[in-house]
N, C-alpha and C positions, 0 to 999 in steps of 0.2 A: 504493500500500500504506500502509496506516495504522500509523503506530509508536507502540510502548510505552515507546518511553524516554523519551518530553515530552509533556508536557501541551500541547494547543494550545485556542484558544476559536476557534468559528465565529463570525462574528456578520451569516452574511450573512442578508437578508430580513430581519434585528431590527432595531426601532424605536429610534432614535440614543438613549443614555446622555449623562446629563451628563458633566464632563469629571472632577467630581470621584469620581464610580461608576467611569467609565470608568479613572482614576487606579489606586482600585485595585484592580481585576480582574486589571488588567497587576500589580499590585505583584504580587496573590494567585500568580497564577499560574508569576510568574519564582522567587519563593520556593519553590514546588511543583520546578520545574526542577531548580534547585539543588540543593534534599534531595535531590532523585533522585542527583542527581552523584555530591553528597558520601558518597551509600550505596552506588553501586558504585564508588567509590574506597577505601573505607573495607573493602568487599569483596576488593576484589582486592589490597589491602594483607594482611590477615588471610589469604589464600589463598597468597599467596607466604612470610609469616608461618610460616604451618605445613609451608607443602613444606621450608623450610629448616630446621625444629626437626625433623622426621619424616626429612631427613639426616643432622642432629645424633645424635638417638637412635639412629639404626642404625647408626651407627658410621659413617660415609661421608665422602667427600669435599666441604666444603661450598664451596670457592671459587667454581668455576662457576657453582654459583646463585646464590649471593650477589653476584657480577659484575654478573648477568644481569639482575638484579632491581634492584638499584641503578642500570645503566648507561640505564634505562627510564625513569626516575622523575625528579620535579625536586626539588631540596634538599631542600622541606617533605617529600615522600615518602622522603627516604632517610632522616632524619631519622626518623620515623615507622616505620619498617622498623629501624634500627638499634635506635629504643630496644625493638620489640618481641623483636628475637632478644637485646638483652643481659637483658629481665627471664626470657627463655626458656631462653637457655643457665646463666643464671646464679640461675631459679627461684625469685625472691624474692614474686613475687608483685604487683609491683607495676607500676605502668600512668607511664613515663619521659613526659618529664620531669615533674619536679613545684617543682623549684626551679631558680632561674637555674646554680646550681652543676651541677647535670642536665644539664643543658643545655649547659653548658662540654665538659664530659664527651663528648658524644657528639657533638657539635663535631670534636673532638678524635680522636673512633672513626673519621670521614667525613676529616680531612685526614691520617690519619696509618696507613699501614697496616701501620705494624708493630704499632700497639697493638694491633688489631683481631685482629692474627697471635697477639701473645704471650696478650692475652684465651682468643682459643680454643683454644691452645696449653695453655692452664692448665686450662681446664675438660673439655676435651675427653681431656687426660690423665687427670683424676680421676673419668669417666663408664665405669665397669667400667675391667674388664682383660683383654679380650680384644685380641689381635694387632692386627688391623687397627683400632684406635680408637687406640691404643698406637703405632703407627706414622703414622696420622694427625697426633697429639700432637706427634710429633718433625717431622715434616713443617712444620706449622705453626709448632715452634720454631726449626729453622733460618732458614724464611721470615722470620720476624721479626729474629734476628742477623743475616741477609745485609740488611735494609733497614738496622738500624743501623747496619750497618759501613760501607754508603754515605752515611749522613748523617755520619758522624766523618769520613770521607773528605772530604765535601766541604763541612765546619766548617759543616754544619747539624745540629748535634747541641744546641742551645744553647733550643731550644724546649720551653715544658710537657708538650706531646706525648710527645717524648722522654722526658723525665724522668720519664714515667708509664706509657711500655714498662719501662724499665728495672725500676722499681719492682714493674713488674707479673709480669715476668721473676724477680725475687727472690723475689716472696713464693711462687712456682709450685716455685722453688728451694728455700724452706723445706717447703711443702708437702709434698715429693717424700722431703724429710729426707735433703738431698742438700747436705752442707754447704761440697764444692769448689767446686758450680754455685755458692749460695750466696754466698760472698765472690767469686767471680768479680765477681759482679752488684754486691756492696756495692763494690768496686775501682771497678767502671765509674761507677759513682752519684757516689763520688766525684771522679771527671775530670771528670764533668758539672758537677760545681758546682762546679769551678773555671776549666770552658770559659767556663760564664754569667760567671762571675765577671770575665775576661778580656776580655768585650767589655760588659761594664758593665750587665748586668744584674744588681741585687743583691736583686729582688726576686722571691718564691715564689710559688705560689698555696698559698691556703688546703689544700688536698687536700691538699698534700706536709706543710705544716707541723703539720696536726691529726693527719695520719695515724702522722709521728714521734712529738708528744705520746702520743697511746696508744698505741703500741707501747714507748714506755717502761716503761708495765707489764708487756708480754712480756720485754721485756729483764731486768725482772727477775726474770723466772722459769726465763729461761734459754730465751726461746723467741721471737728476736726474729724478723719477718719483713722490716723494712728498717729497723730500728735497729743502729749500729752507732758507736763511738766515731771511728772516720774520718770517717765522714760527719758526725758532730757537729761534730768538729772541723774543718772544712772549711767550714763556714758561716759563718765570723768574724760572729759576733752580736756585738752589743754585751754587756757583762754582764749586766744584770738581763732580758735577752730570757728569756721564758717554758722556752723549750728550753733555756737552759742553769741557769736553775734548776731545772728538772726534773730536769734531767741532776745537778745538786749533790745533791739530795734522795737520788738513786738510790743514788749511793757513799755518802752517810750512812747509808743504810736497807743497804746491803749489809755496812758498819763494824758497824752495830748488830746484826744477826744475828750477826757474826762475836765482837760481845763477849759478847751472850746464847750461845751458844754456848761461850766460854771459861768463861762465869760457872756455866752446867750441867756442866759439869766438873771441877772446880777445887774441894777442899776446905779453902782457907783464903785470907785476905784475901777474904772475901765480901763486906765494906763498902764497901770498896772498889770492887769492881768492881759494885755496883748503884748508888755514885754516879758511876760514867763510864756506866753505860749510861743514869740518869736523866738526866745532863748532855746527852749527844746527844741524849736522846727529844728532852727540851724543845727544842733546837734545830731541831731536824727540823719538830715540832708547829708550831713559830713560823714557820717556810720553806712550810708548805704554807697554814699560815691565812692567807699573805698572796697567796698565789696563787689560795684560794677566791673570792678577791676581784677576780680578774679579770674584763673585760667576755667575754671569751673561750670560750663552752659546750664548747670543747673546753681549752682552760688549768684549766675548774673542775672538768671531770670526770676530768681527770687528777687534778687535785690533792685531790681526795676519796676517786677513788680508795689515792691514797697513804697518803692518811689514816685511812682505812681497817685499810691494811695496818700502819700504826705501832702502830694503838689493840688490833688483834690479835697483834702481836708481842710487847708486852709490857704488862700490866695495870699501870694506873692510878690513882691514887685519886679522881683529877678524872675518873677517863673516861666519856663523854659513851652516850648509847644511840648505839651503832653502827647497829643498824636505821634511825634517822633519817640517819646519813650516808649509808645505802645508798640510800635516798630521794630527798636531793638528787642522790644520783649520776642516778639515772634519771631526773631531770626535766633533768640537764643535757645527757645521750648524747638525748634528746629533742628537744633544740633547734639539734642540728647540722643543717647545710644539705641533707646528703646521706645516703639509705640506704645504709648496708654489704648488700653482697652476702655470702653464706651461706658462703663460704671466711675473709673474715674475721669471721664472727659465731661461728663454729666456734673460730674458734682466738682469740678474744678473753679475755685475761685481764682487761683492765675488768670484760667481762660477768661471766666468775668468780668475781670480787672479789666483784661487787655479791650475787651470786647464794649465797655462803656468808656474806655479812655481815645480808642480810635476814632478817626475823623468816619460820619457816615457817609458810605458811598464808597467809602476806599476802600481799596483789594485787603490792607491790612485788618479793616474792620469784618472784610467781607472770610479773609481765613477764620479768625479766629469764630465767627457765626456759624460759618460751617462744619467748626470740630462739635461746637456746642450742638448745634441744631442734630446735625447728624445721629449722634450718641440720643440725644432727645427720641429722635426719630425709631431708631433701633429698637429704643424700651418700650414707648409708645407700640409698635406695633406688634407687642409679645402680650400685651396687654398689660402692663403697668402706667396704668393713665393717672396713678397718683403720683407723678413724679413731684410737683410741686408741692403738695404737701411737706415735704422731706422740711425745706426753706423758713418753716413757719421759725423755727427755733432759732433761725439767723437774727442777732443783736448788732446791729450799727449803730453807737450814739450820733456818730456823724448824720445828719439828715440828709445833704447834701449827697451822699454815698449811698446812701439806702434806699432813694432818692429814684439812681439812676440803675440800680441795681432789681428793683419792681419792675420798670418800664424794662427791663432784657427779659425778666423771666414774663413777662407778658410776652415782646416779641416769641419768645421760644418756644409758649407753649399753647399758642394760638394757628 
């Protein structure tokens, strides 16, 4: 019987080939081979692909296949398989890995299965709200707390891995707008970092440390997803480490609303009090211009964003075109290593910032619209049409900021 899946060359009765024709006939044809492979590999990766997303969506139980599917396959395919159910569950649109940090990442998804638990745990909770997805959700969350509790048991709790269920566990915990689960998470985050700490590991990865940096802007909206003054403190940085000037900036910028606030109320000694609040501005202003000046694309676009929020707090007579800091802002959320998935492009106050500090009409206003929108879009159509809700807890004494920060979540979610 003649088969269709290789190519083969007859050469019987033909008159002999040089060696160097004959060279590559064979080259021709093993390369011909190969494609073939690589396209029913590539097949039946995309086939198992969508049997587990078309589980996803129907609300079902995905372990079994996901077992099954991976237990079949050699690293490069699980690999392969993994990064396509996290751009599927998590619908960003994007084709994994694309930088070494990716790649860590889903490393990470293949040795460690709680992340993979708390992952779908989180998204498989915010994909409607019917019963059985909803119990799925839970399903998958305990899954994931019963692997933890085995690694704190058995003092393997002290790996990135770890520390990126945990993380991921919290933010599912804001999400939820569930704020016992919540500090549950932030408590545990910090055992962890003084587990690491204990057997001498004093070093982060990137992910954890960029991801506090902007979530410092959540925190100060009042909508932190794993920021928290524990875990800051818990890091023993040295002083001038990025995070904990960030963290300085933050209580200057929360003083400062609180003195423009005394100074909106207050019918006498007004001199007074707009030379304490120009006295902090400038301070504040001098703390973050030194931080723009980090090598760091996650250190600058915190700190832009911050600067941001000063130059809108209170007006300036130096003050500079804020559209231009919204600018730099997006060319530096640009040059980080790794996509954000659409949970935290949603709940990004970076992106806010940037997104009421852009001139309307311009492409820079018109990116960051579209990280937000998009991610909007994604949840909305799984059926979580209470995104806005989440917002109610947001605290801005600034009016002015809170302000313009209605008027977006209007735009967004209209």
């Amino acid at each position: 019987m003649c088969s269709t899946r290789f190519a083969f060359l007859n050469t019987t009765g033909m008159p002999s080939l040089p060696p160097s024709k004959a060279k590559r006939i064979r080259a021709h044809v093993t390369r011909t081979n190969f494609a073939k492979r690589r396209q029913r590999i590539a097949e039946a990766e995309a086939r198992n692909a969508q049997r587990i997303y078309l589980v996803l969506a129907a609300g079902g139980a995905i372990d079994s296949l996901l077992a099954r599917s991976l237990a079949t396959g050699s690293p490069q395919q699980q690999i392969r398989l993994l990064a396509s159910l996290w751009s599927q569950i998590f619908l960003d649109s994007s084709e994994y890995p694309n930088s070494p940090a990716e790649s860590e990442w889903l490393n990470m998804l293949i040795s460690e299965p709680a992340l993979l638990q708390s992952s779908l745990a989180v998204t498989t909770q915010h994909w409607a709200t019917d019963v059985s997805r909803q119990q799925n959700a839970h399903i998958h969350s305990i899954r994931a707390v019963n692997i933890l509790i085995q690694r704190l048991n058995s003092r393997q709790a002290h790996t990135d891995a770890v520390l990126a269920v945990v993380c991921t566990m919290a933010i599912g915990g804001r999400l939820a707008n569930d704020d016992i689960v919540w500090s549950i998470h932030m408590k545990g985050l910090t055992h962890l970092i003084r587990e690491r700490y204990a057997r001498g590991i004093f070093h982060f990865p990137s992910w954890f440390t960029d991801l506090l940096l902007s979530d410092s802007i959540n925190n100060l909206f009042n909508f932190p997803r794993v920021y928290h003054s524990e875990v800051i403190n818990s890091l023993n940085l040295h002083d001038n480490h990025p995070i904990l000037c960030v963290a300085t900036v933050y209580h200057g910028i929360a003083q400062l609303w609180e003195s423009i606030a005394s100074f909106q109320s207050c019918t006498q000694g007004l001199s007074l009090a707009i030379r304490i609040i120009e006295d902090l501005l400038a301070k504040l202003h001098h703390e973050t211009q030194s931080l723009c000046l980090h090598e760091s694309p996650a250190v600058q676009g915190t700190a832009l964003a911050l600067q941001i929020i000063l130059y809108m707090s209170w007006p300036t007579p130096t003050e500079p075109n804020i559209a231009v800091l919204a600018g730099k802002l997006k060319e530096a959320l640009g040059l980080t290593e790794r996509n954000t998935c659409c949970y935290l492009d949603f709940s990004s106050f970076q992106l806010m910032v940037g997104a009421i500090s852009a001139e309307i009409g311009s492409s820079t206003r018109t990116w960051f619209l579209t990280k937000l929108k998009t991610a909007v879009s994604v949840l909305q159509s799984r059926g979580w049409v209470t995104l806005l809700n989440l917002f109610d807890r947001v605290m801005v004494l600034n009016e002015r900021i809170m302000l313009h920060l209605k008027i977006l979540w209007t735009e967004l979610y209209t």
